[in-house]
N, C-alpha and C positions, 0 to 999 in steps of 0.2 A: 468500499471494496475496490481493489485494482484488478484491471484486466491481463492476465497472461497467457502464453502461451505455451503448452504440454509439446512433447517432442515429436508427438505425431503430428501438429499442426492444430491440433483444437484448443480453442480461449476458455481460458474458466477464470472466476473472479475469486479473488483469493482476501478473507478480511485479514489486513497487516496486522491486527490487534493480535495474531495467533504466531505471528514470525518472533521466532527464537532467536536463528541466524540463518545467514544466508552466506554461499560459499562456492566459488568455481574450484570446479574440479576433473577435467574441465569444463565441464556441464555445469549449470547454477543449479545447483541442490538447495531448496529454503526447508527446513527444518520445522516445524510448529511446533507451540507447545504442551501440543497435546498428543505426541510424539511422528504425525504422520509426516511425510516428507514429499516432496514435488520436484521433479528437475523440468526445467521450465527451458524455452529458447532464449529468452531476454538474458542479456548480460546481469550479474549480479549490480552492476553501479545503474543499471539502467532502472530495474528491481526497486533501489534504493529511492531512486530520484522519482518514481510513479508514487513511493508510500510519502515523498517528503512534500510531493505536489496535492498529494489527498488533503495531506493534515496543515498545508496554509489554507485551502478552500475551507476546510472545516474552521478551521482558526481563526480564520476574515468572516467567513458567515457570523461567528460568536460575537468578533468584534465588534462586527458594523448591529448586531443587533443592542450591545451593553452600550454603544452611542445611539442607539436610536433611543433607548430607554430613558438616558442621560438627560440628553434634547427634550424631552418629555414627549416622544413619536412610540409607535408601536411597532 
């Protein structure tokens, strides 16, 4: 989940796995696709760069564990 921010100021955690698109207008509107929408304060690149920092953390955890397996480690 990424954390963002709604335009009143409260954080909610949004899973990326449901972002459609995402689009300044000039508010960052994200879209899901399950058609509800959110305009949030974060910049749409900013948006971008929380869901791209999720899915290395999640993609180094995968990593480091198919080397640990490799290594013959658990």
């Amino acid at each position: 989940m990424i954390r963002l921010t709604r335009l009143n100021n409260i954080p909610f955690y949004l899973n990326p796995d449901l972002i459609e698109h995402v689009e300044s207008t000039p508010d960052t509107l994200i879209s899901l696709t399950n058609g509800q929408k959110y305009m949030v304060l974060e910049a749409a690149e900013e948006v971008l760069e929380k869901v791209v920092a999720l899915r290395q953390r999640i993609y180094e955890g995968v990593l480091l564990s198919v080397r640990n397996s490799a290594a013959g480690g658990e």
